[in-house]
C-alpha positions in Angstrom: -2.6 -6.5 -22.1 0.6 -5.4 -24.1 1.1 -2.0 -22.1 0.6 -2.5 -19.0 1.0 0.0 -16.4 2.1 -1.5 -13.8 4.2 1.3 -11.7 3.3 5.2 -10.8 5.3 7.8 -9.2 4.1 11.0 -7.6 6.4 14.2 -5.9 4.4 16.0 -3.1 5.5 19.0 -1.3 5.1 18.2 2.6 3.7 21.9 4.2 3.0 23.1 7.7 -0.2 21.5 7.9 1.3 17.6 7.7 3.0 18.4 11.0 2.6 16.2 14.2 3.7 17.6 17.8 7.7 17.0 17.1 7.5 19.5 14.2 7.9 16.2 11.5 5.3 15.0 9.3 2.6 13.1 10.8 2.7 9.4 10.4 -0.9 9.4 9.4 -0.1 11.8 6.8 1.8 9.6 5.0 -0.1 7.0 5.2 -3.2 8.6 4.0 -0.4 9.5 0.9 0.4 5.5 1.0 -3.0 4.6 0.1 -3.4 7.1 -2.1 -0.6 6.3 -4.3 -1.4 2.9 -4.4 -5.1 3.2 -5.3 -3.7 5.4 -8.3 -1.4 2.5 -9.4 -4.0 0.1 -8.9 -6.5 2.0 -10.6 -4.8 2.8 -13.5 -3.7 -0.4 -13.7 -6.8 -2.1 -13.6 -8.7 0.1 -15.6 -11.8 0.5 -13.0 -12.5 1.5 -9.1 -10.5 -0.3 -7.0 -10.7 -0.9 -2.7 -7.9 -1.2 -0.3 -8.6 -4.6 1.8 -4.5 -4.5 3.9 -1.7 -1.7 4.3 1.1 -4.2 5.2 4.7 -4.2 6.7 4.3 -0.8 7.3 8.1 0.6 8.4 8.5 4.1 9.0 12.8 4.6 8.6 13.4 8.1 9.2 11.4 11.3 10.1 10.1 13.1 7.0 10.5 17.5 7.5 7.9 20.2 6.5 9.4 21.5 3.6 10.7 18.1 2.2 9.9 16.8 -1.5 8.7 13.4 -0.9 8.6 11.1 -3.4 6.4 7.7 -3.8 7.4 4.9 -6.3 4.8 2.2 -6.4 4.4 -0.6 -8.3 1.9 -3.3 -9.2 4.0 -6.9 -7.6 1.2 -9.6 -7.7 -2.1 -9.8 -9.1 -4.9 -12.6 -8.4 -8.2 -13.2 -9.2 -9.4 -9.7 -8.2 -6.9 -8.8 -6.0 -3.6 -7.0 -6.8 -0.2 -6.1 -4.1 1.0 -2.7 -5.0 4.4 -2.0 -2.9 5.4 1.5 -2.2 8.7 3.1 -1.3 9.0 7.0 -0.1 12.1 9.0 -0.7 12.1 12.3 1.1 14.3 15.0 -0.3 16.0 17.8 1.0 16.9 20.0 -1.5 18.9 22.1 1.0 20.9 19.7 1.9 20.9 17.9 -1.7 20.4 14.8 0.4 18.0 11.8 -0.6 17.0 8.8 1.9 14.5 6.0 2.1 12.0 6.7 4.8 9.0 4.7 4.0 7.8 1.3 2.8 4.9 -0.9 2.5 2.4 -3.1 0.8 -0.8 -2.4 -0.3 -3.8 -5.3 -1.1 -6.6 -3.4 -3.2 -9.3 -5.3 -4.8 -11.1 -4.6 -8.2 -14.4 -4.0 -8.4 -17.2 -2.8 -10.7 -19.6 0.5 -10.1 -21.3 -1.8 -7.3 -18.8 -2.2 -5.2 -18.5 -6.0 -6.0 -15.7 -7.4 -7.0 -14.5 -7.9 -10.2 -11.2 -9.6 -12.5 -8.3 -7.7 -11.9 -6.0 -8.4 -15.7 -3.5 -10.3 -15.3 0.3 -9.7 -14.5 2.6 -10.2 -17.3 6.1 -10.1 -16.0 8.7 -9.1 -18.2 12.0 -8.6 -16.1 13.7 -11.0 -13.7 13.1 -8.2 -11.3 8.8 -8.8 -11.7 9.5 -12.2 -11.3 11.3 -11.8 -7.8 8.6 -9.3 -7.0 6.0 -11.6 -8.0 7.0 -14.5 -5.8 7.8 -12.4 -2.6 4.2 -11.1 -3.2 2.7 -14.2 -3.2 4.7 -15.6 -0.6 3.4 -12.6 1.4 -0.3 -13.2 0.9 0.3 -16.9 2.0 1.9 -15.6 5.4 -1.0 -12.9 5.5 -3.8 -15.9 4.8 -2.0 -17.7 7.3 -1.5 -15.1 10.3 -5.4 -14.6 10.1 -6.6 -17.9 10.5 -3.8 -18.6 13.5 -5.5 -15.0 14.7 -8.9 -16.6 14.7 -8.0 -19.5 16.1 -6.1 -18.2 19.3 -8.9 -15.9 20.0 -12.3 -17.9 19.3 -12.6 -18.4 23.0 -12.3 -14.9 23.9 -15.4 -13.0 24.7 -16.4 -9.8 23.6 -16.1 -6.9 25.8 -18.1 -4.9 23.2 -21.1 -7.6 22.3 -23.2 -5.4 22.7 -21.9 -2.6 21.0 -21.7 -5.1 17.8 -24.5 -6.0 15.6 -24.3 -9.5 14.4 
């Protein structure tokens, strides 16, 4: 795949209606922004429909104000089978004070799949720069971590009952 487009950025205007209690934008704002963004660079990316299966390492820096330009640079850092890690960083902008600060990251797992939902080969990452290569390898190393959290997960709380059994189909 000679042109690959592997990053996306998008601007937003943040208005009235993002705003929580404190008068700041909502944190489920931006994440509904976060995933978003990502599914665009994934998409696009991968040519075809793609799911989100993690929203990762979400850290939340500074408060983001109404009226702020915010600004999310995502790009694809790993791809697997059918699976790809798009990180994002937010930049919020306030163009009164010409000031410009980091107030968001995170990673993103999507998976490709075809018009049935099912899942499908995502192309393959060619990295070019030094920079893809270091993004590449903290990617994976990230998806080994994640793989391993889960299976510690399961096996700390196999012996727990569920309070909700009944509420659960199985």
């Amino acid at each position: 795949m000679p042109d690959q487009e592997k990053s996306l950025q998008m601007t937003i205007l943040m208005t009235p209606d993002m705003a929580n209690f404190a008068g700041n934008v909502h944190g489920g704002s931006i994440l509904k922004l976060l995933d978003q963004v990502a599914y665009a660079c994934a998409a696009r990316y991968c040519k075809s429909y793609v799911v989100t299966i993690s929203l990762d390492q979400v850290t939340f820096l500074a408060p983001i104000k109404v009226g702020e330009l915010v600004t999310f640079r995502s790009h694809v850092n790993y791809v697997g089978n059918t699976s790809l890690e798009v990180g994002v960083k937010v930049f919020a902008e306030d163009l009164q004070q010409k000031e410009i600060r980091h107030t968001n990251s995170c990673y993103v797992t999507m998976v490709a799949v075809d018009d049935d939902r099912k899942p499908i080969s995502a192309p393959a990452l060619e990295l070019e720069t030094e920079f893809e290569k270091k993004l590449f390898e903290a990617a994976k190393m990230r998806k080994q971590l994640r793989q391993e959290a889960v299976k510690r997960n399961r096996e700390m709380t196999a012996d727990i009952p569920d309070y909700n059994s009944d509420l659960i189909k199985k």
